[in-house]
PASEBA-109912 format. One record per residue (C-alpha): residue number from 0; residue in three letters; y, x, z. Coordinates in Angstrom, 3 decimals, decimal comma. Example, Ala and Ser with C-alpha at 12.3 -4.5 7.8 and 13.67 -1.06 7.14 Angstrom:
# PASEBA-109912
  nr rest       c2       c1       c3
   0  ALA   -4,500   12,300    7,800
   1  SER   -1,060   13,670    7,140
This chain:
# PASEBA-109912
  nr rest       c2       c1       c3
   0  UNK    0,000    0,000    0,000
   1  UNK    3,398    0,780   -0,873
   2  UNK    6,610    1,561    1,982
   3  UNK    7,752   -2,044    0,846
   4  UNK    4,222   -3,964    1,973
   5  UNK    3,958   -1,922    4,920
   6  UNK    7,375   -2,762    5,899
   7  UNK    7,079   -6,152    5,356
   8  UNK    4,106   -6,182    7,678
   9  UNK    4,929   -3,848   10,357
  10  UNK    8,827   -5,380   10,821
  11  UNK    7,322   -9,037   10,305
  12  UNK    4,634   -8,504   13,288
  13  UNK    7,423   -6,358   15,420
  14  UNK    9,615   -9,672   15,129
  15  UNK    6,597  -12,420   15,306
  16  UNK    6,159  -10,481   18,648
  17  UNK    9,695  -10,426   19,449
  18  UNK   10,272  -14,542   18,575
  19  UNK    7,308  -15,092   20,537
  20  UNK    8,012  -13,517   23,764
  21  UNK   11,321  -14,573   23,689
  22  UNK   10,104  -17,959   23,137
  23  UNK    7,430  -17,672   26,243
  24  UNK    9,652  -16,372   28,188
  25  UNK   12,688  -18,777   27,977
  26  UNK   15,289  -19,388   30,489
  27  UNK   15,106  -22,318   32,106
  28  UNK   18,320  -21,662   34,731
  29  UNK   21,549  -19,901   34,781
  30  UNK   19,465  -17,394   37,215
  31  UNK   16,584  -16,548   34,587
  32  UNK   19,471  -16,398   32,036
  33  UNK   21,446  -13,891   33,532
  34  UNK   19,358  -11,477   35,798
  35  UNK   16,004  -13,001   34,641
  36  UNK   15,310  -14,594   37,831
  37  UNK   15,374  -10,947   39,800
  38  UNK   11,370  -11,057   39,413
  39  UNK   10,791   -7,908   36,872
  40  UNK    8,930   -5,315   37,876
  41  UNK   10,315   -1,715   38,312
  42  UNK    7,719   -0,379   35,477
  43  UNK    8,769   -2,643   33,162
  44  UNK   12,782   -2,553   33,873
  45  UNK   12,661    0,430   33,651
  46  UNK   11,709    0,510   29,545
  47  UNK   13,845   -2,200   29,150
  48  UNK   16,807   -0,600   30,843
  49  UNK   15,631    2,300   28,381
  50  UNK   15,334   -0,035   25,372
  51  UNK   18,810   -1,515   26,562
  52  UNK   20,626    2,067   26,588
  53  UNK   19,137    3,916   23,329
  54  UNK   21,032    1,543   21,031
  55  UNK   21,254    2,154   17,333
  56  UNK   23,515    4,786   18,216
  57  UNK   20,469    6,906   19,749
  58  UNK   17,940    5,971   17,495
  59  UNK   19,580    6,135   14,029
  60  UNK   23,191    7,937   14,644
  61  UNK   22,751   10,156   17,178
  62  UNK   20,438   12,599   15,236
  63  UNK   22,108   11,878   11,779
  64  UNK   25,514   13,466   13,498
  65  UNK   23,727   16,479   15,154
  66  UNK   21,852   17,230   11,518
  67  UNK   25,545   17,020   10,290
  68  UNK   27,172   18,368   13,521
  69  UNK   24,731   21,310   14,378
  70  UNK   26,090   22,436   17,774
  71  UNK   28,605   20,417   18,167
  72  UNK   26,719   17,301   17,678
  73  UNK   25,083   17,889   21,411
  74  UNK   27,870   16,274   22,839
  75  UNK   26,509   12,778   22,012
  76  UNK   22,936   14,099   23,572
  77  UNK   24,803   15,832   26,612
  78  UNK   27,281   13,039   27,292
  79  UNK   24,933    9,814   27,039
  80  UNK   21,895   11,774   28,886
  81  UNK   24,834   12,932   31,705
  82  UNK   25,713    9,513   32,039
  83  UNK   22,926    7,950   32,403
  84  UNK   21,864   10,096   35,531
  85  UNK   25,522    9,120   37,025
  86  UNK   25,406    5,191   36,589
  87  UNK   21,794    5,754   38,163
  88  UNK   22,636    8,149   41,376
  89  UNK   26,005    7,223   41,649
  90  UNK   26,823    3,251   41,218
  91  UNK   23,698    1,005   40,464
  92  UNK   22,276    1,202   44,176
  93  UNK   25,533    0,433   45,572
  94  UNK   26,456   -2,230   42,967
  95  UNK   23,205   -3,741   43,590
  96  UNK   23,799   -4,301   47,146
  97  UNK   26,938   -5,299   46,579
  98  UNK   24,789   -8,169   45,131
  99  UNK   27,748   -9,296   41,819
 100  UNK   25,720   -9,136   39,119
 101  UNK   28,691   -9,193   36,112
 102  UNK   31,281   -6,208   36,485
 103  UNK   34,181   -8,791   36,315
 104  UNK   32,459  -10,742   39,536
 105  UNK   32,617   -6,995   41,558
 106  UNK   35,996   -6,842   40,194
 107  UNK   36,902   -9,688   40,984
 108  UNK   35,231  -10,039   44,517
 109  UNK   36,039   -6,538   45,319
 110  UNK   39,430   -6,609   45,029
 111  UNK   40,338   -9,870   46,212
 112  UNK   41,755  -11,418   42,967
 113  UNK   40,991  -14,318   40,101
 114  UNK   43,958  -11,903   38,452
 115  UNK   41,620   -8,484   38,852
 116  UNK   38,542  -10,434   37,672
 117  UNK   40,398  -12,178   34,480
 118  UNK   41,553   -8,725   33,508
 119  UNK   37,877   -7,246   34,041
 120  UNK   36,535  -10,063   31,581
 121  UNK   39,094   -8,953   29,140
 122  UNK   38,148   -5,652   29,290
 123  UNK   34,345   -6,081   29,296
 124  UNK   34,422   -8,551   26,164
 125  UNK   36,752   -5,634   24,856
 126  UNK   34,012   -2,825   25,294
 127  UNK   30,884   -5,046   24,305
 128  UNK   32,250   -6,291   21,330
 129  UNK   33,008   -2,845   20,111
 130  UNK   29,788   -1,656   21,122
 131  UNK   27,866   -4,576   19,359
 132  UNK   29,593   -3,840   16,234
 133  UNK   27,977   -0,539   15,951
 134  UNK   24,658   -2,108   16,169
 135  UNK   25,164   -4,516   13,606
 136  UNK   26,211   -1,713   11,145
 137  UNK   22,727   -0,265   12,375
 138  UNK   20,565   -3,336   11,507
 139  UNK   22,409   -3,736    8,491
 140  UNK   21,557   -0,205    7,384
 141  UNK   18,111   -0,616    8,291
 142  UNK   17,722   -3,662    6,163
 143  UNK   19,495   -2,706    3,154
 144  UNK   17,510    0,206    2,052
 145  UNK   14,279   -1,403    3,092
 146  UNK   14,673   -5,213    1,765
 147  UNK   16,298   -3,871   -1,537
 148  UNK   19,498   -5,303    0,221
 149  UNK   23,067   -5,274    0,081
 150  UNK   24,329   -3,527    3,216
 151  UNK   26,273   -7,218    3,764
 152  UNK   23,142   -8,931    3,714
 153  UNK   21,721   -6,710    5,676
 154  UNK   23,798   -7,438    8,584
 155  UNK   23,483  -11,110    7,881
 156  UNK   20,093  -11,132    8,378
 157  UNK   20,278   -9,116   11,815
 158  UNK   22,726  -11,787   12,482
 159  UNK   19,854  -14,489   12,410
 160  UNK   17,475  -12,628   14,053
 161  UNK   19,465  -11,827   17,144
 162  UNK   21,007  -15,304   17,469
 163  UNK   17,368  -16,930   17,467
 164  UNK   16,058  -14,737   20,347
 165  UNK   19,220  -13,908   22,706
 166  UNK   20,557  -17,928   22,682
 167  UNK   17,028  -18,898   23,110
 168  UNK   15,679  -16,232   25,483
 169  UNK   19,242  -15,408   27,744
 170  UNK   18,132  -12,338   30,237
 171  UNK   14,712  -13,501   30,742
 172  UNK   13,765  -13,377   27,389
 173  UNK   15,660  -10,027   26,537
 174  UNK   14,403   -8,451   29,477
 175  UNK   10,244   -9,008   28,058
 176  UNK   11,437   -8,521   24,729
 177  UNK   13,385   -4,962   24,965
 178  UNK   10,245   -4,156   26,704
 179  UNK    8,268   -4,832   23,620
 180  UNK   10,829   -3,466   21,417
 181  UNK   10,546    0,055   23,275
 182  UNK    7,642    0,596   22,674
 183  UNK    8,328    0,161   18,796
 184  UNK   11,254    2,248   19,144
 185  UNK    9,926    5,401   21,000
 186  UNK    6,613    5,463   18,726
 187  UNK    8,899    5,256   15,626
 188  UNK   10,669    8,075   16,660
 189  UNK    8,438   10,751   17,920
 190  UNK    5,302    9,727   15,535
 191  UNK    7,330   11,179   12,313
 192  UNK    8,588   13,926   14,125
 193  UNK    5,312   14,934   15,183
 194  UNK    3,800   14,719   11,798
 195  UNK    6,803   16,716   10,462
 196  UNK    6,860   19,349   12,991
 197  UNK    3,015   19,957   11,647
 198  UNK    4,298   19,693    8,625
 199  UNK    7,500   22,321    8,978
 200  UNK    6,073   24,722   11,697
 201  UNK    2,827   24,077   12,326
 202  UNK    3,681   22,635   15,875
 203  UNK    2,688   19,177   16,756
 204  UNK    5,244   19,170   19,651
 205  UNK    8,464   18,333   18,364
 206  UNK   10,976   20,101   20,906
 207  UNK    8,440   23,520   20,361
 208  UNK    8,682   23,430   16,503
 209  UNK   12,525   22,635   17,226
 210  UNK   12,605   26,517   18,083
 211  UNK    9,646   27,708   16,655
 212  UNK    9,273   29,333   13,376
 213  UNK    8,425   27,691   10,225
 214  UNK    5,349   28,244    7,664
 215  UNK    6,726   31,256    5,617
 216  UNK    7,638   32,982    9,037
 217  UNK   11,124   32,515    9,533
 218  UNK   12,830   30,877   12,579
 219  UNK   13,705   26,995   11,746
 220  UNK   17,035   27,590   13,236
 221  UNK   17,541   31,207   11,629
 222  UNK   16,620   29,249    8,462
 223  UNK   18,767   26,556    8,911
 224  UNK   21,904   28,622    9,672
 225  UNK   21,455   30,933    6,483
 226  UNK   21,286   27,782    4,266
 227  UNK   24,016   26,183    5,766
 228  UNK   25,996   29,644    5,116
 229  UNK   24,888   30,009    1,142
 230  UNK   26,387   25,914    1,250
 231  UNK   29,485   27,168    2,408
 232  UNK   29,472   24,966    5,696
 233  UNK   29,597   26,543    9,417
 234  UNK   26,362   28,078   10,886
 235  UNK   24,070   25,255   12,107
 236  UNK   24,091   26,983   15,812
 237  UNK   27,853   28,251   15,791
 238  UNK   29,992   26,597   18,409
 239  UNK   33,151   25,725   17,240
 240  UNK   35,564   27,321   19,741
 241  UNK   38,719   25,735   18,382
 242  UNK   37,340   22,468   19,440
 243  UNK   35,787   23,158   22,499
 244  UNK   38,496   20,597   24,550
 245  UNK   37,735   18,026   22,057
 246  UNK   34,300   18,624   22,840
 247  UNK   34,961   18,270   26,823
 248  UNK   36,792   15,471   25,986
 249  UNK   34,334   13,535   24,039
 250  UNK   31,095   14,187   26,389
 251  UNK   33,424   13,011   29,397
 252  UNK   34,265   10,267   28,056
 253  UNK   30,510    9,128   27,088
 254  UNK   29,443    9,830   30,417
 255  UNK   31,991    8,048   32,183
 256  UNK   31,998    5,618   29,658
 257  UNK   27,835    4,538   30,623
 258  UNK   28,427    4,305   34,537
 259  UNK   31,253    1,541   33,129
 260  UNK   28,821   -0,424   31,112
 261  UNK   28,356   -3,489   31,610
 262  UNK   25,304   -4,559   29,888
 263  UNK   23,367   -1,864   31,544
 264  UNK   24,876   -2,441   34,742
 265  UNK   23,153   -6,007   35,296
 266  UNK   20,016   -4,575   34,787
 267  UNK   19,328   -3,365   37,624
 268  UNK   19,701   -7,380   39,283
 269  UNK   16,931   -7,634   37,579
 270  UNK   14,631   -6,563   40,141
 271  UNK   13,809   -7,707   43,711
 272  UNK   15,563   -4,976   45,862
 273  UNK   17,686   -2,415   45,809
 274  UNK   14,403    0,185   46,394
 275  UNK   13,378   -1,578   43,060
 276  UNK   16,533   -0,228   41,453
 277  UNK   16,406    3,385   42,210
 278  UNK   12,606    3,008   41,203
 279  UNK   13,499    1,376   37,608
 280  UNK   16,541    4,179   37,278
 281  UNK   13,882    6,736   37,649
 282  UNK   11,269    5,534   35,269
 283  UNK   14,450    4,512   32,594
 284  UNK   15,584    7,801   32,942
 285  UNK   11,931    9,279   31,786
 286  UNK   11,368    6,316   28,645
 287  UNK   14,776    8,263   27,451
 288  UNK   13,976   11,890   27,709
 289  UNK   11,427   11,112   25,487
 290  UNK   13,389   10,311   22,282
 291  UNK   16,476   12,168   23,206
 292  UNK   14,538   15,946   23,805
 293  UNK   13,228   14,737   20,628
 294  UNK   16,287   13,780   18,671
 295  UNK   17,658   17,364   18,308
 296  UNK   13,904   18,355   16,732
 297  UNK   14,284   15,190   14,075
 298  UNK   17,891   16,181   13,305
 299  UNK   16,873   20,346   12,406
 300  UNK   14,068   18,569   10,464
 301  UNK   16,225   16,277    8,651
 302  UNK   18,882   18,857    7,498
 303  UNK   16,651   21,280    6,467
 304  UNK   14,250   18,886    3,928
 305  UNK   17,370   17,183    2,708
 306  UNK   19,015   20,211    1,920
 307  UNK   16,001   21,802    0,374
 308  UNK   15,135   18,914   -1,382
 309  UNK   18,547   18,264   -3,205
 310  UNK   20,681   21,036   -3,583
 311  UNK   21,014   22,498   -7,005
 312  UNK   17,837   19,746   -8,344
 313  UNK   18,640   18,019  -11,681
 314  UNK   19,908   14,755  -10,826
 315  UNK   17,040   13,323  -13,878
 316  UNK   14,050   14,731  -11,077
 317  UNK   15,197   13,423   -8,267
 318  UNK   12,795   11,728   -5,709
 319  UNK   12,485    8,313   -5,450
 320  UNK   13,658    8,536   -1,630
 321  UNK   17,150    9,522   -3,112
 322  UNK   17,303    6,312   -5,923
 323  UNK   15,930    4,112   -3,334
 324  UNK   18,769    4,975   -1,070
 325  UNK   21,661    4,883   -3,946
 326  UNK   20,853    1,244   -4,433
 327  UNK   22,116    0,574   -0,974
 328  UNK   25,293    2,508   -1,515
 329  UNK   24,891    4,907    1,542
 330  UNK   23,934    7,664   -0,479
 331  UNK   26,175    8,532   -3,715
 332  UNK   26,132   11,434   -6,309
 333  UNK   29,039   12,414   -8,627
 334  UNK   28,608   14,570  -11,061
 335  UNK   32,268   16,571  -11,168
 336  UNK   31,148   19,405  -13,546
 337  UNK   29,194   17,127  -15,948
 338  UNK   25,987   19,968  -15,757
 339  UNK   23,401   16,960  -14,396
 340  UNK   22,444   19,069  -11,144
 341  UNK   23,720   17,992   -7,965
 342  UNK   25,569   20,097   -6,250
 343  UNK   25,639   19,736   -2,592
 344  UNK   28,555   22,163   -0,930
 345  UNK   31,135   22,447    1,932
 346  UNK   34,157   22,601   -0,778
 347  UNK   34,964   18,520   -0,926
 348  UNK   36,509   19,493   -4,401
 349  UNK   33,267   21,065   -5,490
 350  UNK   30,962   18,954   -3,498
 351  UNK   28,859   16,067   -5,360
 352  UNK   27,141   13,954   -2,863
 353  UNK   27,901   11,751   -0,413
 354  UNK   25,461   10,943    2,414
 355  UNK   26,048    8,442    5,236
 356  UNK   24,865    9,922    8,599
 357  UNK   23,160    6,644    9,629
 358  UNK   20,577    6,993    7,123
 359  UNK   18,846   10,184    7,777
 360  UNK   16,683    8,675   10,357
 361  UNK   15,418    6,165    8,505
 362  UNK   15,548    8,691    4,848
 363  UNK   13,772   11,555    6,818
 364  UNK   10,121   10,410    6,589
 365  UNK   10,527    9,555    2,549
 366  UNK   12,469   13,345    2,555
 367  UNK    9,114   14,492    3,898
 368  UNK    6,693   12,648    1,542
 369  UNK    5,168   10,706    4,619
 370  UNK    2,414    8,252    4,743
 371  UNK    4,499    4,923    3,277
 372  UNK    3,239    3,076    7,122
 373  UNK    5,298    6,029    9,013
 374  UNK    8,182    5,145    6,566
 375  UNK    7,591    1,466    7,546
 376  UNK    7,338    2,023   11,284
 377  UNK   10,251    4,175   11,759
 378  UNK   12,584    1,009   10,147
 379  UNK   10,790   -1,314   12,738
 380  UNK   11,995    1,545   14,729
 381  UNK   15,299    1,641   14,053
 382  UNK   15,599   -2,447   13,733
 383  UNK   14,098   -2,535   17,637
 384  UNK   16,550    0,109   18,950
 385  UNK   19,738   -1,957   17,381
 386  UNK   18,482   -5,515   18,639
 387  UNK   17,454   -4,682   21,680
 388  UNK   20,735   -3,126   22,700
 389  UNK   22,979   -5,792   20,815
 390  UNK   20,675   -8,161   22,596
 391  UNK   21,898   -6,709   25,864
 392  UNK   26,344   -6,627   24,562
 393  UNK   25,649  -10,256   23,743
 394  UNK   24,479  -10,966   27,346
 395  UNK   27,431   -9,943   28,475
 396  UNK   30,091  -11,338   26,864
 397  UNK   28,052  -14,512   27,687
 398  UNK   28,055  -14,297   30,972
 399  UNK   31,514  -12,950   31,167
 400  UNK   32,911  -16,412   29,181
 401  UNK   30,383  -18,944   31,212
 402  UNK   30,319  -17,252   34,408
 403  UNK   33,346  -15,562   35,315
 404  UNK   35,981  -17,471   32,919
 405  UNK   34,359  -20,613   33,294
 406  UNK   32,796  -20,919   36,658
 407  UNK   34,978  -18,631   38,441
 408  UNK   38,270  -19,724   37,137
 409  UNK   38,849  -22,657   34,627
 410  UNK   36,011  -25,070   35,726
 411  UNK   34,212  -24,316   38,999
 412  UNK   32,457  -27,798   39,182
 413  UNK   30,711  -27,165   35,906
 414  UNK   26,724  -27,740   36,075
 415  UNK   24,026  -25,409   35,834
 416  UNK   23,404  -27,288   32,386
 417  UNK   26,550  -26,869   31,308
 418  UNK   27,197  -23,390   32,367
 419  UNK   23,856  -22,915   30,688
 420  UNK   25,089  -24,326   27,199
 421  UNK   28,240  -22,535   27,349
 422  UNK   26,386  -19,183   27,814
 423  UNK   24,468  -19,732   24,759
 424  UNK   27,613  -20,947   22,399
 425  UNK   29,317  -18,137   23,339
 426  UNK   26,518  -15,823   22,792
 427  UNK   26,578  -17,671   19,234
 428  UNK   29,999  -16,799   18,533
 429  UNK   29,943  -13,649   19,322
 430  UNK   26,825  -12,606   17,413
 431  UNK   28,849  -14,039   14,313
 432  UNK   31,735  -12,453   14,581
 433  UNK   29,874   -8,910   15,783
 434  UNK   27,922   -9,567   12,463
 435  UNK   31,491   -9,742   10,321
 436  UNK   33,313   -6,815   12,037
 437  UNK   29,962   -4,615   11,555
 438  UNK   30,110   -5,328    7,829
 439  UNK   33,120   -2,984    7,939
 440  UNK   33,231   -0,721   11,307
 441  UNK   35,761    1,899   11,713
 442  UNK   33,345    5,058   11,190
 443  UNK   29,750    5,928   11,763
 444  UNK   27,249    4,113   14,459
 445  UNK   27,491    6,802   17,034
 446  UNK   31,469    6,945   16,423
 447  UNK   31,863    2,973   16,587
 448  UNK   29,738    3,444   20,243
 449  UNK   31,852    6,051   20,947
 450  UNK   35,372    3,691   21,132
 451  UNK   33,107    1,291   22,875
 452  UNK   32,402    4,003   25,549
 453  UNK   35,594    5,374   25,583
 454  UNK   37,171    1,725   26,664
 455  UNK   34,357    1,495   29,240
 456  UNK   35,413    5,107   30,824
 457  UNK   39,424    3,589   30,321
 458  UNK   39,078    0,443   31,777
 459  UNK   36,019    0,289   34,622
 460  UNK   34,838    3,675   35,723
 461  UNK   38,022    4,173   38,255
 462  UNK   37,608    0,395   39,518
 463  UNK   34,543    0,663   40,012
 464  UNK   34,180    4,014   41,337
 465  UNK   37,242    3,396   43,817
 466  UNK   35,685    0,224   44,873
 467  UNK   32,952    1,796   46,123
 468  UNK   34,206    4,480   47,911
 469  UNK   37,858    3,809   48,222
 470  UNK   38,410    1,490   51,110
 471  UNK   42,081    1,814   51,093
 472  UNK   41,953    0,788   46,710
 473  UNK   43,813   -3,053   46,897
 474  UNK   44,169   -5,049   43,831
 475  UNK   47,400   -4,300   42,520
 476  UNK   46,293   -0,376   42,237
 477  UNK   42,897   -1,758   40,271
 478  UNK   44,892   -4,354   38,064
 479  UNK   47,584   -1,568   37,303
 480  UNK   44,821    0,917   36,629
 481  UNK   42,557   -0,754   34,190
 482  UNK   45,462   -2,410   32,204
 483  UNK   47,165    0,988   31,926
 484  UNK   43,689    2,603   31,042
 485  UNK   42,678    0,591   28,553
 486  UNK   45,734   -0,596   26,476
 487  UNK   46,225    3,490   26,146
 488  UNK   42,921    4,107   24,974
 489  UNK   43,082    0,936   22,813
 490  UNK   46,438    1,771   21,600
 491  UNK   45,243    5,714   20,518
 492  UNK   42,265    4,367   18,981
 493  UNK   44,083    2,201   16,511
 494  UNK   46,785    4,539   15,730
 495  UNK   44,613    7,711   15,008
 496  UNK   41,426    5,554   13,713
 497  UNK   42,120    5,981    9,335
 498  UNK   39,291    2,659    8,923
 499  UNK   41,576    0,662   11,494
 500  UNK   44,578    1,019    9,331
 501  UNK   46,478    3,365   11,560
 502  UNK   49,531    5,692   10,326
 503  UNK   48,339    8,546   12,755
 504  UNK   46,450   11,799   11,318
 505  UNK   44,104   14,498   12,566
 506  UNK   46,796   17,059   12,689
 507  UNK   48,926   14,881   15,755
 508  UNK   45,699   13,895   17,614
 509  UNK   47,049   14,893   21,105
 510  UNK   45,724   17,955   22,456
 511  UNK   43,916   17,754   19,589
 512  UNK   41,700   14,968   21,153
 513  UNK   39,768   12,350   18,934
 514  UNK   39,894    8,878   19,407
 515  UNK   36,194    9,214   20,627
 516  UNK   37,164   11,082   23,367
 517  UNK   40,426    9,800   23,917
 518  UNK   38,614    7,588   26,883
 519  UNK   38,502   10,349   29,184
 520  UNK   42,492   10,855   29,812
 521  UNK   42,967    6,919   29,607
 522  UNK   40,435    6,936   32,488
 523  UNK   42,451    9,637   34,303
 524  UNK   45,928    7,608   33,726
 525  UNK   43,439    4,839   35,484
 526  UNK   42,815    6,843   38,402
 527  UNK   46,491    8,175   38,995
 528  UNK   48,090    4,823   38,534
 529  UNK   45,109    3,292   40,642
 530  UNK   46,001    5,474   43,482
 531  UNK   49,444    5,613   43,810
 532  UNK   49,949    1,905   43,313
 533  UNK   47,566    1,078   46,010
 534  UNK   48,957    4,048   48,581
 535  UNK   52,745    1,621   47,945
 536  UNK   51,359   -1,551   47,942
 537  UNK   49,662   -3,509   51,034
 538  UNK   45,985   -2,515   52,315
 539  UNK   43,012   -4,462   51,583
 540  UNK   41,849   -7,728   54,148
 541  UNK   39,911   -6,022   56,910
 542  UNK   37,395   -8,122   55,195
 543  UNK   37,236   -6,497   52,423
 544  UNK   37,147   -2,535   53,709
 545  UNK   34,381   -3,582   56,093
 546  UNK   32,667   -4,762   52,546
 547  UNK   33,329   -1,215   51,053
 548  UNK   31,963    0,634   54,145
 549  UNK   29,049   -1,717   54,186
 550  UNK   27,932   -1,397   50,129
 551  UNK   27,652    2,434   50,604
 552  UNK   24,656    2,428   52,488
 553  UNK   22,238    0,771   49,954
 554  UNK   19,109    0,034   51,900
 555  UNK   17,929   -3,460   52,053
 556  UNK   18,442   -6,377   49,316
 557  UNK   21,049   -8,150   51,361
 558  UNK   24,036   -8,817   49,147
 559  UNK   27,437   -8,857   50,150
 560  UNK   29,408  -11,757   51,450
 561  UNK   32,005  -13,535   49,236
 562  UNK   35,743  -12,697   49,777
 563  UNK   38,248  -15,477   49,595
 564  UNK   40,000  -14,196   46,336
 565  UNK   44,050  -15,380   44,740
């Protein structure tokens, strides 16, 4: 059988499974839709927390940029991996006691205020929405090359797909189904890197072959860098000194960014007890080592059979791989000099193709002449990884409009049913307008996650953070904080972001800082203006520092007591 069959089959029985569990599994209260009645079991929260954190932007991006990247692309591996342990050690026990399981209820608990909490939910529909955006570009990459798709219908059909199982489903049925969907996602990954790594070096262990030496006796990595050199671009290993603050910048502001997510924040009210948290941290934290000591192993791979495979080839014998992927319009050859090779250089005047990142996840296993099943499984992959996690975004923003706009503030007497119905509509919404802004996102997957994580650092990390262990942190330094964090951020994303229309360039970036890592000096304007606004401003209700000294001692499942908020 063909790639085509076996990717009808393998993606058809991934999302039979998916429908169905979601189906079994349905949420029959506002408690089973949001924390999935707090009955999952550490194991298995613990791969969907996993599944719920290695979005598209892991899966298909993150190794596409460091292929591209070389050294420099370890920022999205160090910053993500570096967050991860931080949101784990540092916040989810205490959060969990706290017992709020939507970062606008801590907010707005916390600090006392329906004002705090309303600018929370603005924030947190700000940073999911962003972040679900990226995944729809994701499925709709996926789907293009593999359905013989537009990349716009691509993203229309991840648009169905989600809406059936996430309205359906609500936490409950997410929860069951990211399970499912990790295991898709981490096979997909590490099976073709295995069978590559034989096939490169003679290593069946990934993360060995990444540094081992390859079948004619040369170093991958040595390899890699001369290439690179006779190509005209950087060496593959070189670290790019002149960017090294960017570089700070950017992995600060992903790892800041996670302990300020929301969507993976809730899950850990999935489980009975705090103990149950720490315990489902710990096993998350090993279901992502495995792809992401992987992912740098996949990305050497990549660059090295692409560039082998292409460069200086007569555009008449290319693969099939490389006309498969043209159709989709990801992948795009020019011939400037009119001599029918392609030639594939650093010099953008000289240089013939064009190659979206995104795609060399999914290309990689065709680059390799794979079995056409690995080819299939590693899109099932890549479809799991973007669902799962856009699964999660759309959870929140639910519960954000039902729960704390709705419940909290313009309708307090509304039912269970009704809070129930509004959860799903706005879950329906959003997944259609996620679907339409992903159709044209302002850079690459991993960039697009980037912003989101960059408004999450911004906008919750100090709140949060302070809330914990700041008893003397009122609400007028928390509401001054975030809305100074985040309408910087949001304002330096627009202007220096070229897709978003903005007049900025490169060249005035501040301190020559991206817009990707921009999110690490909004979050310190947060902090500053957090701190001295609260030090002027009238202490918290003795109420409310007993609350903070209480939630940092995170034994027991006992949540916190409600404040009496303005």
């Amino acid at each position: 059988m063909d790639a085509q069959i076996w990717t009808y089959l393998l993606v058809g029985f991934t999302f039979a499974l998916y429908i169905g569990i979601a189906a079994w599994s349905r949420a029959g209260s506002t408690q089973e839709f949001y924390v999935a009645g707090a009955g999952v079991h550490p194991l298995l929260n613990g791969m969907a927390t996993a599944a719920d954190w290695m979005s598209a932007a892991s899966f298909l991006s993150m190794a596409g940029l460091i292929s591209f990247m070389g050294y420099g692309g370890a920022q999205y591996l160090m910053g993500w991996t570096g967050g991860y342990v931080l949101l784990a050690l540092l916040l989810a026990p205490y959060l969990r006691k706290f017992g709020k399981y939507t970062v606008p209820d801590f907010i707005g608990e916390r600090y006392y205020s329906k004002n705090a909490r309303l600018v929370a939910l603005i924030c947190a529909l700000f940073v999911s929405f962003t972040y679900v955006v990226g995944q729809m570009k994701g499925v709709g990459v996926a789907f293009a090359r593999f359905l013989d798709v537009s990349f716009e219908t691509g993203v229309l059909i991840g648009i169905g797909i989600v809406f059936f199982y996430a309205v359906l489903g609500g936490m409950k049925g997410i929860t069951y189904t990211q399970v499912a969907q990790y295991c898709v996602l981490i096979f997909a990954f590490t099976v073709p890197a295995i069978f590559i790594s034989l096939q490169m070096t003679g290593n069946p262990i990934p993360q060995l072959g990444f540094g081992g030496k390859t079948t004619d006796g040369v170093y991958l990595l040595e390899k890699l860098n001369q290439v690179s050199i006779d190509l005209g671009f950087a060496e593959y290993t070189a670290v790019n000194k002149g960017n090294l603050v960017n570089m700070l910048f950017i992995t600060a502001a992903l790892m800041f960014g996670t302990a300020g997510l929301p969507h993976v924040i809730v899950r850990f009210f999935t489980v009975p007890k705090v103990k149950d948290a720490r315990i489902s941290a710990g096993w998350a934290l090993l279901f992502i080592a495995l792809l992401y000591t992987t992912a740098p192993a996949v990305a050497a791979f990549a660059r090295t059979n692409l560039i082998n495979t292409v460069s200086e080839k007569p555009y008449a014998e290319v693969p099939q791989w490389f006309t498969n992927w043209e159709k989709t319009g990801l992948l795009k050859f020019t011939d400037k000099n009119s001599d029918g090779k392609i030639q594939y250089l650093a010099d953008t005047n000289l240089n013939e193709l064009a190659i979206d990142q995104d795609i060399m996840v999914l290309a990689n296993p065709e680059i390799a002449n794979l079995p056409a099943w690995v080819v299939a499984l590693v899109v099932a992959g890549g479809l799991a990884a973007a669902l799962s996690t856009a699964a999660g975004l759309l959870l929140v923003i639910a519960t954000s409009i039902s729960h704390d706009l709705l419940k909290k503030n313009l309708r307090p007497d509304i039912s269970e049913k009704g809070e129930l119905w509004a959860a799903r509509i706005a879950i329906a919404v959003a997944v259609f307008a996620a679907g339409i802004a992903g159709m044209h996102p302002p850079g690459f997957v991993a960039q697009v996650v980037a912003l989101a994580f960059g408004l999450a650092a911004s906008s919750f990390f100090p709140a949060i953070i302070l809330g914990i262990f700041d008893k003397r942190m009122n609400r007028e330094g928390a509401i001054s904080g975030m809305i100074v964090g985040i309408v910087f951020t949001a304002t330096y994303i627009f202007y220096f972001t070229p897709q978003l229309g903005g007049p900025g360039s490169r060249e005035n970036f501040w301190f020559g800082i991206s817009p990707e890592g921009i999110g690490t000096l909004g979050m310190i304007f947060n902090f500053l203006v957090s701190i001295v606004v609260s030090r002027f401003t009238t202490p918290p209700p003795a109420a409310v520092q007993e609350l903070t000294e209480n939630i940092r001692f995170p034994r027991g499942s006992g949540e916190a007591h409600d404040i009496t908020i303005h």
